[in-house]
C-alpha positions as CSV (number, residue, x, y, z in Angstrom):
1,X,0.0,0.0,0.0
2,X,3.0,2.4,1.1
3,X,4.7,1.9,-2.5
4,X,1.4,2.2,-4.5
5,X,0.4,5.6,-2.6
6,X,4.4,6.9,-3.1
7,X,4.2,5.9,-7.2
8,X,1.0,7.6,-7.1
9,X,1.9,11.2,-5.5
10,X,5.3,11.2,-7.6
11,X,3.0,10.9,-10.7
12,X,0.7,13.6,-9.7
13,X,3.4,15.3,-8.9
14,X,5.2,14.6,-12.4
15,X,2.4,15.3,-14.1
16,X,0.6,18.4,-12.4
17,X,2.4,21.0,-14.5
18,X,1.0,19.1,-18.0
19,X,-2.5,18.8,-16.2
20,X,-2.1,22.7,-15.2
21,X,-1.6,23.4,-18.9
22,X,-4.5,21.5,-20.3
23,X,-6.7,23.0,-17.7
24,X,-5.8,26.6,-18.4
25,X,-6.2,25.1,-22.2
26,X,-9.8,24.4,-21.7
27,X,-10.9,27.1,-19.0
28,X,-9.5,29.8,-21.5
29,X,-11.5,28.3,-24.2
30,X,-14.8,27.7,-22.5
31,X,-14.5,31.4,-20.9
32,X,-13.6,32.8,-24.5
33,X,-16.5,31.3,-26.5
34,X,-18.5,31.5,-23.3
35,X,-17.9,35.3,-21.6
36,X,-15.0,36.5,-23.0
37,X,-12.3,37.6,-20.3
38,X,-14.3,38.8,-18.1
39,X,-13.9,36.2,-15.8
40,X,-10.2,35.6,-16.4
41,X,-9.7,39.0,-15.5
42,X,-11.3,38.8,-12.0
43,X,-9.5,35.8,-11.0
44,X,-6.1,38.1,-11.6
């Protein structure tokens, strides 16, 4: 159980800044044929 749970946080942890990317992907996307920037702008 240990080694499973350690593989698994080094993979989130390998692969969080390729999840952030495809997240900001699709959140700019939805926002720009959704609202525009409105809301982008908010959150900065």
């Amino acid at each position: 159980m240990i080694f499973v749970t350690a593989l698994v946080l080094g993979g989130l942890i390998l692969l969080r800044p390729l999840l952030k990317d495809v997240l900001s992907i699709a959140i700019g996307k939805l926002f720009r044929n959704g609202n525009g920037n409105t809301h982008i702008k908010k959150r900065d």
